[in-house]
NULOMI-712729 format. One record per atom (N, C-alpha, C): x, y, z. Coordinates in steps of 0.001 Angstrom, whole numbers, padded with zeros to 6 digits, always signed. Atoms other than C-alpha are relative to their C-alpha. Layout:
<pts>
XYZ...
</pts>
This chain:
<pts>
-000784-000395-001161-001240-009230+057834+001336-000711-000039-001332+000002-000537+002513-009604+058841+000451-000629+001166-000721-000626-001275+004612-009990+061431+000640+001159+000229-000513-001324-000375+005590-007091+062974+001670+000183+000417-001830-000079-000271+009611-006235+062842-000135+001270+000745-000025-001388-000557+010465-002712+063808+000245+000696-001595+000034-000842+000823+009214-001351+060622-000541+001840+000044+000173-001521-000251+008546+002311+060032-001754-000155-000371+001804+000335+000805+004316+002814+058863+000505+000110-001260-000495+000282+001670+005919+003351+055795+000358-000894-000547-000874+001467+000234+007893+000348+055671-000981-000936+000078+000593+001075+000136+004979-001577+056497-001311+000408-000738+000917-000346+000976+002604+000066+054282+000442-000930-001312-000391+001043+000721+004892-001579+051898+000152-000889-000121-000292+001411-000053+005500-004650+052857-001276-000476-000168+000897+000682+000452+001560-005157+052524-000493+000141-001174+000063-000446+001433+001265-003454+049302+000300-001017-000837-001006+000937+000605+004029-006060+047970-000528-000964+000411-000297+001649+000093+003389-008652+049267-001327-000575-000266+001367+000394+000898-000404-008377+048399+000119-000300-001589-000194+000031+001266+000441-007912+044925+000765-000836-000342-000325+000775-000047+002817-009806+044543-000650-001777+000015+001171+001189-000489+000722-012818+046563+001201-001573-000480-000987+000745-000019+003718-015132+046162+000532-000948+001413-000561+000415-001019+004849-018148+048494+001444-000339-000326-001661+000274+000255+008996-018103+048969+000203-001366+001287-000563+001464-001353+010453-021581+050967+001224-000041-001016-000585+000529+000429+013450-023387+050497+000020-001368+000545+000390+001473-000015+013364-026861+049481+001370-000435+000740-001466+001240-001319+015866-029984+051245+000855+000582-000706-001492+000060-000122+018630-029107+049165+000129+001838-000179-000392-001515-000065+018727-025269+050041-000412+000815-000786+000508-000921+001345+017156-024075+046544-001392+001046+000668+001181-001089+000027+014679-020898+046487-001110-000200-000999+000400+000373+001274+011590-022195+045374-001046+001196+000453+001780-001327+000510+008115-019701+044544-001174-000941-000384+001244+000712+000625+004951-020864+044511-001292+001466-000035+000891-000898+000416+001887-018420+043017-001194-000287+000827+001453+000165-000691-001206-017938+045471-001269+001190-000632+000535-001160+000402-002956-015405+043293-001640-000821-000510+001675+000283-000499-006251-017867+043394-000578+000131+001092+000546-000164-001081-006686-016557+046540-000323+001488-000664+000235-001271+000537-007074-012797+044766-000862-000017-001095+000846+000184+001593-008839-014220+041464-001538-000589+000820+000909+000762-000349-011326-016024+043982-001611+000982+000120+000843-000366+000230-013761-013161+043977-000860+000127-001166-000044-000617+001445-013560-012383+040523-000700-001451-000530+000204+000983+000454-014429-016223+040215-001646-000319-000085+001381+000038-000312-017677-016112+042046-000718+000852-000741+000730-000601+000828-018701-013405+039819-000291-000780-001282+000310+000581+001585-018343-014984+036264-000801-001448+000745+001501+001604-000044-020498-018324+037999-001082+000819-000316+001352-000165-000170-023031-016005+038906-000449+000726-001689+000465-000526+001075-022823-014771+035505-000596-001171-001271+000577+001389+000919-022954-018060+033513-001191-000623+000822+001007+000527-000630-025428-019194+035959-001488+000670-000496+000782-000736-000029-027650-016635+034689-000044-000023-001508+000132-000064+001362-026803-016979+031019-001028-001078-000440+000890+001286+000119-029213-020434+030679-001219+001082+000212+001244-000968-000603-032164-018323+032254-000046+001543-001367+000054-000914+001105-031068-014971+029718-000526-000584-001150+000243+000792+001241-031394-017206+026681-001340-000682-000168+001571+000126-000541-034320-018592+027889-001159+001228-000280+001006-000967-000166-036499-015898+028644+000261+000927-001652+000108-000679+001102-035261-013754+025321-000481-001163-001253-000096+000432+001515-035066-016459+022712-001643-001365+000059+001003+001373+000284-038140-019151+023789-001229+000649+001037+001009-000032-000129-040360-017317+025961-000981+001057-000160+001067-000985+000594-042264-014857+023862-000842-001044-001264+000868+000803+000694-042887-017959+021550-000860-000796+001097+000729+000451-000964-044182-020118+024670-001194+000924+000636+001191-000832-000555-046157-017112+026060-001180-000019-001007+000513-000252+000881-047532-016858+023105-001039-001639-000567+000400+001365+000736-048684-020930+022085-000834+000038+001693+000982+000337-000843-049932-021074+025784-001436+000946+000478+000843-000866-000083-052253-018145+026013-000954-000410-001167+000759+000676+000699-053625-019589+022514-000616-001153+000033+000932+000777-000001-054755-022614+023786-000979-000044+001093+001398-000321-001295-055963-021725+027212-001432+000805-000674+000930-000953+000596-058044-018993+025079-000820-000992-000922+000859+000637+000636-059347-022182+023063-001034-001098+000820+000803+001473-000719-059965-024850+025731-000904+000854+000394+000931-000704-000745-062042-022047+027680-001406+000140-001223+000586-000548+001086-063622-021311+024066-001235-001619-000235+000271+001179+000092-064134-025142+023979-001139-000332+001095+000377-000013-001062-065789-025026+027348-001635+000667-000260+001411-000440+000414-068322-022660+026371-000970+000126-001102+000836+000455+000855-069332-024087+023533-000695-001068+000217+000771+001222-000533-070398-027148+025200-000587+000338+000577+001117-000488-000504-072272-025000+027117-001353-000133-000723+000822-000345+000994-074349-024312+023966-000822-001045-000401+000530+001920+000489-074734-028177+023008-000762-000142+001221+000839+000144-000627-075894-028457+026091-001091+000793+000407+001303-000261+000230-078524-026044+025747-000888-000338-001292+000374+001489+000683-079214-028041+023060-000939-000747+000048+000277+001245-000908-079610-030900+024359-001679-000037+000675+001278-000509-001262-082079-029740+027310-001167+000172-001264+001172-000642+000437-084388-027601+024722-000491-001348-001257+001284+000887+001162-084890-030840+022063-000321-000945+001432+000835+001109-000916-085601-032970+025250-000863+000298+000728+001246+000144-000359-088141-031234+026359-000971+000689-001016+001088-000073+000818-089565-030744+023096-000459-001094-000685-000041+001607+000820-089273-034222+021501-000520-001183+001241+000342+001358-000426-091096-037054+023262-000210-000841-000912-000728+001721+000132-090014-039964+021551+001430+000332-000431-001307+000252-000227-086887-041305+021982+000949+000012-000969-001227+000151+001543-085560-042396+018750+000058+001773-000482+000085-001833+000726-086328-038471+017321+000915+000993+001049-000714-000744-000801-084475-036979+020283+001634-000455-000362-001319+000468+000282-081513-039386+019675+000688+000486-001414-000816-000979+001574-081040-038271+015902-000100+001187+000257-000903-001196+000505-081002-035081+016752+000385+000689+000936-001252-000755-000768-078918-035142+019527+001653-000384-000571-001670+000067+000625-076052-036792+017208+000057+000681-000894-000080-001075+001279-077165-034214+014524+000290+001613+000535-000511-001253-000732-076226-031393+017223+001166-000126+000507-001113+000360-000481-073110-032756+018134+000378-000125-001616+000113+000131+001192-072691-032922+014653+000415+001114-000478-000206-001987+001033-072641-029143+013698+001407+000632-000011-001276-000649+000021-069495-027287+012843+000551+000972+000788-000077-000912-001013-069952-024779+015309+000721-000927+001514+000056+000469-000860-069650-027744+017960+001244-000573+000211-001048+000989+000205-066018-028963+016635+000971+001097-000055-001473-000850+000053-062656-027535+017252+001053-000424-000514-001103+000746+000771-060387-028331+014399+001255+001067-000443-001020-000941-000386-058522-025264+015208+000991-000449+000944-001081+000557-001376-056961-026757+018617+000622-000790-000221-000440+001505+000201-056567-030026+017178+001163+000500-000807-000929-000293+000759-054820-028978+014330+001753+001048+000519-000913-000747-001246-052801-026579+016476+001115-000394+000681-000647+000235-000866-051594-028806+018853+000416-001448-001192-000634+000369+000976-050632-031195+015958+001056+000115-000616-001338-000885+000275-048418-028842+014521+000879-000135+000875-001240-000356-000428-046740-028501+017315+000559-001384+000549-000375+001412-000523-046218-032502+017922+000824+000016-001276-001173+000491+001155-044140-032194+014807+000818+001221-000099-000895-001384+000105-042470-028908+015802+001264-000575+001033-001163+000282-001153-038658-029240+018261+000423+000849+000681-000626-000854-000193-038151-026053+018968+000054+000139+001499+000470+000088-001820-039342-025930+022762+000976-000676+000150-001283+001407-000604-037758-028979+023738+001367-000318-000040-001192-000796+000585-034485-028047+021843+000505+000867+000907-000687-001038-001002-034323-025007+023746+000070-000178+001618-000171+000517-001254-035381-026925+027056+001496-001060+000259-001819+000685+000350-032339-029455+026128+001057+000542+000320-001180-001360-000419-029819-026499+025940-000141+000805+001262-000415-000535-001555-030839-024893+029143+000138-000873+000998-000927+000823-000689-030366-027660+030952+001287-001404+000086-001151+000272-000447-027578-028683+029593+001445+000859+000346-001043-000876-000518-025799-025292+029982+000359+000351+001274+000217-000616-001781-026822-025326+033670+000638-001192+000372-000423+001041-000956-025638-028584+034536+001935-000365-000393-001830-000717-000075-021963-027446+032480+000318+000300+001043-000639-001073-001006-021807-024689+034371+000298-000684+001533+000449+000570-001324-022509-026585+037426+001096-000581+000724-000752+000662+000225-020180-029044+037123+001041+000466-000204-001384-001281+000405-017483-026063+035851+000405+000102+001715-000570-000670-001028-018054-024582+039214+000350-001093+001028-000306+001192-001009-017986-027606+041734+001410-000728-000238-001639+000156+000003-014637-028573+040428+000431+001020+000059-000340-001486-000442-013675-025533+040676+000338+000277+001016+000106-000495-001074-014545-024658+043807+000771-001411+000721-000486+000677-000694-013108-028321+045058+001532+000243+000190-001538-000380+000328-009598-027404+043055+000493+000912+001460-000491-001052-000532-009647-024319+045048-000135-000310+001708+000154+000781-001684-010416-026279+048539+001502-000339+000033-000749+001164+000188-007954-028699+047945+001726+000573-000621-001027-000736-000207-005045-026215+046920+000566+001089+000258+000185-001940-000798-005965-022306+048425+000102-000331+001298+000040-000013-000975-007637-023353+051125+000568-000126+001037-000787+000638-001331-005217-025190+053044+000922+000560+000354-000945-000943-000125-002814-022912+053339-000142+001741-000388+000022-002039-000054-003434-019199+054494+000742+000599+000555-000859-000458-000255-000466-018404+055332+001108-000071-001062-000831+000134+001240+002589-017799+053032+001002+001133+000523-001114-000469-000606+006212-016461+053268+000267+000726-001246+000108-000926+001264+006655-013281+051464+001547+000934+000103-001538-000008+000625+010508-012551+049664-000222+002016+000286+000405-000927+000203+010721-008641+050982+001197+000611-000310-001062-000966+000106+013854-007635+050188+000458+000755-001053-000234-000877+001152+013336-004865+047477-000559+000590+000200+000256-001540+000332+012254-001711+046283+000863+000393+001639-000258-000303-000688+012895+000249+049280+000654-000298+001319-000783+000405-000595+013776-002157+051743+001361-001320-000444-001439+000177+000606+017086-003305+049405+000931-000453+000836-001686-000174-000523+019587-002390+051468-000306+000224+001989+000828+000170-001932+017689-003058+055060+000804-001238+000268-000604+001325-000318+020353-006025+056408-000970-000459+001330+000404+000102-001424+018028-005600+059701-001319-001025-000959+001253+000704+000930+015231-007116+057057+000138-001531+000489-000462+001556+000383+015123-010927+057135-000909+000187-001478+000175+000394+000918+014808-012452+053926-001704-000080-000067+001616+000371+000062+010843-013607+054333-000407+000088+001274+001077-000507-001228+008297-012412+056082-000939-001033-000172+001507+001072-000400+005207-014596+057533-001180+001042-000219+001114-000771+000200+001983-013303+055901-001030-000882+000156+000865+000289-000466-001228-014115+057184-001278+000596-001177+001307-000729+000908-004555-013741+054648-001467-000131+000967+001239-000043-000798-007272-012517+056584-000955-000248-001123+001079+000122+000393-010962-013600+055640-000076-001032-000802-000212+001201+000646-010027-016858+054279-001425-000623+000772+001225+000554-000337-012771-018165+056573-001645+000347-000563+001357+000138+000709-015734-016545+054749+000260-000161-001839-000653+000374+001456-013769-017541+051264-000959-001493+000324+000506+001378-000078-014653-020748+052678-000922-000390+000179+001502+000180-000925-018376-020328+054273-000675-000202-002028+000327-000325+000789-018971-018934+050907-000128-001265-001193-000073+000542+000622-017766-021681+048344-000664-001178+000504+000326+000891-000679-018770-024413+050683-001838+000468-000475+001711-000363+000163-022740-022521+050174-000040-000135-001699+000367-000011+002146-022363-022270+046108+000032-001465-000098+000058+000985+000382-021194-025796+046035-001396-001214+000270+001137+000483-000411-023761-027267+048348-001667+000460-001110+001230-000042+001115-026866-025305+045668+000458-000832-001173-000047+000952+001718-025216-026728+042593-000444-001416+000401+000507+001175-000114-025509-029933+044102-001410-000146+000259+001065-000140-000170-028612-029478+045241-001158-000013-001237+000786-000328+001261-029923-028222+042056-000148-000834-001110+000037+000720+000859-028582-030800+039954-000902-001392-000515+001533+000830+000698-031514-033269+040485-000715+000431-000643+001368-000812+000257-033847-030950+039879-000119+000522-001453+000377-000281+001477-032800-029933+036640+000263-001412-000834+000343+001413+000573-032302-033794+035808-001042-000193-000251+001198+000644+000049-035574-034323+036798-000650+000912-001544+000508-000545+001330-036914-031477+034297+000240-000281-000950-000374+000779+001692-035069-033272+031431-000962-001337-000588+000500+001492+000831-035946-036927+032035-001606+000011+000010+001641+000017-000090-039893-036067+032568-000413+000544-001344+000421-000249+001479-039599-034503+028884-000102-001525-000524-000090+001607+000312-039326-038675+028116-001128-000338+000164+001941+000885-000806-043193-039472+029746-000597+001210-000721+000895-000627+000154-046068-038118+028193-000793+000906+000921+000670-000532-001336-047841-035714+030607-001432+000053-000671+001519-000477+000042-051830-035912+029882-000558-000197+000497+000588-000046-001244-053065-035885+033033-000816+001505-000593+000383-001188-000119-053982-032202+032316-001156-000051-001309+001138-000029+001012-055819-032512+028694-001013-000801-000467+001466+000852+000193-057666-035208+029164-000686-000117+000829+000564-000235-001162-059613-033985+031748-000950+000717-001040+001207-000350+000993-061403-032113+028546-000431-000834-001188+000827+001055+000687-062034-035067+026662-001421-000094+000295+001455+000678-000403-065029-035490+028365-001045+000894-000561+000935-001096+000763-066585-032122+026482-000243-000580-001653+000332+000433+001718-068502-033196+023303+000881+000536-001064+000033-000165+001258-067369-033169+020043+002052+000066-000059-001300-000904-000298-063466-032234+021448+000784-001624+000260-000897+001081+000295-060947-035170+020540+001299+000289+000212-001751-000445+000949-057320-034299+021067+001363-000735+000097-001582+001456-000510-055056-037078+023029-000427-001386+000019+000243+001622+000100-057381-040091+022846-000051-000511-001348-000533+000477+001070-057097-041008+018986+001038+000533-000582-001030-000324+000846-054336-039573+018055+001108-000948+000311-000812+000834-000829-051322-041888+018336+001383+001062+000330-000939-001412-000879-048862-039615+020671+001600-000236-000812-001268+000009+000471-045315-041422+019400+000980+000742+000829-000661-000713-001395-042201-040175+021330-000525+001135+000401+001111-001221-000502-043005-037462+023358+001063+001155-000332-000558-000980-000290-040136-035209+023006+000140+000970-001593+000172-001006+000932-041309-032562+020922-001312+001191+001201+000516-001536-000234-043041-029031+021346-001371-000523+000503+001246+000733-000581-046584-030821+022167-000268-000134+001530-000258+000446-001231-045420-032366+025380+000183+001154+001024-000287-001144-000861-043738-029197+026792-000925+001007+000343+001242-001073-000127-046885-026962+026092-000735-000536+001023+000137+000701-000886-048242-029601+027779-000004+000332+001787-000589+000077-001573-046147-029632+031281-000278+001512+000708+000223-001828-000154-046300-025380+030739-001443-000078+000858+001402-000381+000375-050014-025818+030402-000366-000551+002023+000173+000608-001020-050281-028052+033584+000564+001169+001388-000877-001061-000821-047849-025838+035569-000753+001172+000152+000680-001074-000032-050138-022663+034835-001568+000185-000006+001222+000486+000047-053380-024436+035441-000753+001129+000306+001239-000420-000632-054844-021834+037803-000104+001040-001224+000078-001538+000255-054576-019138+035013-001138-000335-001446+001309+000366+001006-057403-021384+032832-001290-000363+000849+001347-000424-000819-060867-020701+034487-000929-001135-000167+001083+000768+000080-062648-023632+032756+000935-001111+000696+000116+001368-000493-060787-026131+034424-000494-000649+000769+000807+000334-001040-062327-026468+037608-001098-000257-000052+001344+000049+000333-065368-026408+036575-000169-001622-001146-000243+001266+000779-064573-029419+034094+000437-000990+000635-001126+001216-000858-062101-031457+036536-002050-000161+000504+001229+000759-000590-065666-031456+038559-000476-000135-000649+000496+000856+001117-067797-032818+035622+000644-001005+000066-001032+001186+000529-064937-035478+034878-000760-000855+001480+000749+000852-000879-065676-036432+038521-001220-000606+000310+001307+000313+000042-069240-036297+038603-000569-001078-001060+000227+000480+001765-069393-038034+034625+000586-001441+000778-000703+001305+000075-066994-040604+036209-000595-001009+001268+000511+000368-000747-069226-041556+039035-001386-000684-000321+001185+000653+000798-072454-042196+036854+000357-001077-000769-000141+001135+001565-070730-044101+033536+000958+000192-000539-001416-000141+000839-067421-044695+032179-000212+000391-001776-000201-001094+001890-067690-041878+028608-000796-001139-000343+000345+000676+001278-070422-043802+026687-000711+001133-000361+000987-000885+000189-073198-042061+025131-000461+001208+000837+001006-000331-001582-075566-041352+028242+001042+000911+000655-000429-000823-001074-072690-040068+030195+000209+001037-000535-000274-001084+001041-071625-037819+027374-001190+001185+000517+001351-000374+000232-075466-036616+027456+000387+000576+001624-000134+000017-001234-075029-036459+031337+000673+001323+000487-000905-000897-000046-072063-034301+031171-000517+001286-000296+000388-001549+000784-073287-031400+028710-001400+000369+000550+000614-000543-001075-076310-031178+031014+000453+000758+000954-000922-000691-001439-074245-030661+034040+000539+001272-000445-000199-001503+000545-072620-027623+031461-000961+000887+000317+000897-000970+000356-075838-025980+031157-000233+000900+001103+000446-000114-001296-076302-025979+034794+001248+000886+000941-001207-000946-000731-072537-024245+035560+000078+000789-001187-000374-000580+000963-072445-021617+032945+001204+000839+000336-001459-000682+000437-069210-019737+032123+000051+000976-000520-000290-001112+000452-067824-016461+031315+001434-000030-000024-001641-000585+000422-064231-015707+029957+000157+001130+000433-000789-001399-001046-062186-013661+032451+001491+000005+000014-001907+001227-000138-058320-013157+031203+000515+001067+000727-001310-000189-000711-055489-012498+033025+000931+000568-000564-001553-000057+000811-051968-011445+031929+000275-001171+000947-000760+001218-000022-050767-014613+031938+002249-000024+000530-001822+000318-000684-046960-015084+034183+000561-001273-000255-001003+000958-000211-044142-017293+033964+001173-000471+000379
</pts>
C-alpha cells in the first residue's frame, strides 16, 4: 500500500506494480545525496521458506531410499531368528521335562541334559555370526552420521537466516518508493517518493519466529540420537541370554560401539512390539531372576517355564 495522492486507478495501479517490483528503499543521506537501498528479501522470503522445507526433507529422502531397505531388511532377519531362537528352547525344554521323568538318577539325567543342550539343532551360529558381521560393518552408522549432520547444517543454515532476516527486513516495513517514471515522467504534481507500506509483514514474522523456535527445538533431539550411538544399548538382547545354548553379547568383547551392530540394536529396541517372543522371555528373565542368578539350575528352571508358555510365529509387515 501507498499513500494516496490524487492518482487516477491507473496511476495507482502503477505505482503498486513499480514499486512492488522494483521493492527499492529511496532516502537522502546528511549531505543531500540519493541513496537506494534493496528490500527484495522481503519478496525472496517465501521462496526462502520453501527451499528449508526442501532441504529439511532431503536428510529424511536419503534416508529412507539409500539405508532403509538395507535396515528393513537386517531387522526383520533377526527378529525372524530370535523368535526362531525362542522356539527352539521350547524344544530343549521338552527335552528336558521328558528325560526327567524318565531318568531317576541324577547323575544320568545331568549328562544328558548337557548332551541336549549340546545338539546342533539347539545352537544358533547363524545369529551370532550375523550380528558379528555386522559389528565390523559402518554402513548404518555412516548413514546415521550424515543425516544428522545434514539436519543440524540445515538447521543452523536456516536460524541464521531467519535471524539475518529479523534483524534487517523485519524492522522496517515501510520504505520510500522513487516514482517518477514510466508514465508518471512528466507528473510535476508527483512528489519525488512515495511512502509504501508492506502489508502482511506480521505473519512473515509469526511464521519465521515458528520455524526458528522447531529448529531449536529439534536440535537436541537429533544430538541426542548421535551421542547415544557412543553407549552400547543391550538392554534389549540380553534379555535372551537367558535361552539355552544362545550366546551373543555376554562373551563377545563389544569394543567401540559405533558400528552397524549397535544401531540394529537401538532399531531392534525401538520396534520391540513387532517381536512376539519378547514378552514372553522379558517374563522368564524375571521369573529366572527371582529363583537364581543364570547358573545351571536356573538355566534348567527357565527352559521348563518354555515348555509351559509355548509359542507360535505370527509376522507382521514390519513399519518404520
Amino acid at each position: 500500500t501507498h499513500q494516496h495522492f490524487n492518482f487516477t486507478i491507473k496511476q495507482a495501479s502503477y505505482v503498486d506494480t513499480y514499486c512492488w517490483d522494483s521493492l527499492m528503499h529511496h532516502e537522502f543521506d546528511s549531505d543531500g545525496n540519493f541513496e537506494e537501498r534493496s528490500l527484495w528479501v522481503h519478496k525472496m522470503f517465501p521462496y526462502s521458506l520453501l527451499a528449508m522445507a526442501v532441504l529439511m526433507y532431503l536428510p529424511a529422502l536419503i534416508w529412507r531410499q539409500l539405508v532403509m531397505p538395507t535396515l528393513g531388511s537386517d531387522l526383520l532377519f533377526i527378529i525372524d531368528e530370535l523368535d526362531k531362537s525362542y522356539n527352539r528352547s521350547i524344544r530343549l525344554a521338552q527335552s528336558i521335562l521328558d528325560m526327567r521323568q524318565n531318568t531317576m538318577n541324577p547323575l544320568t539325567f545331568q549328562a544328558e541334559l548337557q548332551r541336549a543342550k549340546k545338539k546342533r539343532y539347539f545352537e544358533y551360529p547363524l545369529l551370532e555370526r550375523y550380528m558379528q558381521c555386522k559389528q565390523n560393518s559402518y554402513f548404518l552408522v555412516s548413514m546415521l552420521f550424515l543425516r544428522g549432520f545434514l539436519l543440524l547444517t540445515f538447521m543452523t543454515a536456516a536460524c541464521l537466516y531467519l535471524a539475518y532476516f529479523h534483524l534487517s527486513a523485519f524492522l522496517q516495513d515501510e520504505f520510500s518508493c522513487f516514482v517518477r517514471t514510466g508514465m508518471l515522467r512528466d507528473q510535476n504534481w508527483v512528489p519525488e517518493l512515495v511512502q509504501c507500506k508492506m502489508i502482511g509483514q506480521l505473519v512473515f514474522q509469526v511464521i519465521s519466529v515458528a520455524n526458528g523456535a522447531i529448529y531449536v527445538l529439534l536440535a537436541p533431539i537429533v544430538l541426542f540420537s548421535l551421542i547415544r550411538l557412543f553407549v552400547w544399548d543391550t538392554t534389549f538382547i540380553s534379555v535372551y541370554e537367558v535361552l539355552p545354548a544362545l550366546d551373543l553379547m555376554n562373551r563377545r568383547k563389544l569394543g567401540c560401539p559405533l558400528n552397524d551392530l549397535n544401531v540394529l540394536l537401538l532399531f531392534l529396541r525401538a520396534n520391540v512390539a513387532h517381536l512376539k517372543s519378547y514378552g514372553q522371555v522379558r517374563a522368564l528373565c524375571s521369573l529366572a531372576e527371582s529363583k537364581l542368578k543364570y547358573n545351571c539350575f536356573s538355566v534348567l528352571f527357565t527352559t521348563m517355564l518354555l515348555f509351559f508358555c509355548p509359542y507360535k510365529t505370527k509376522w507382521k509387515h514390519l513399519y518404520f
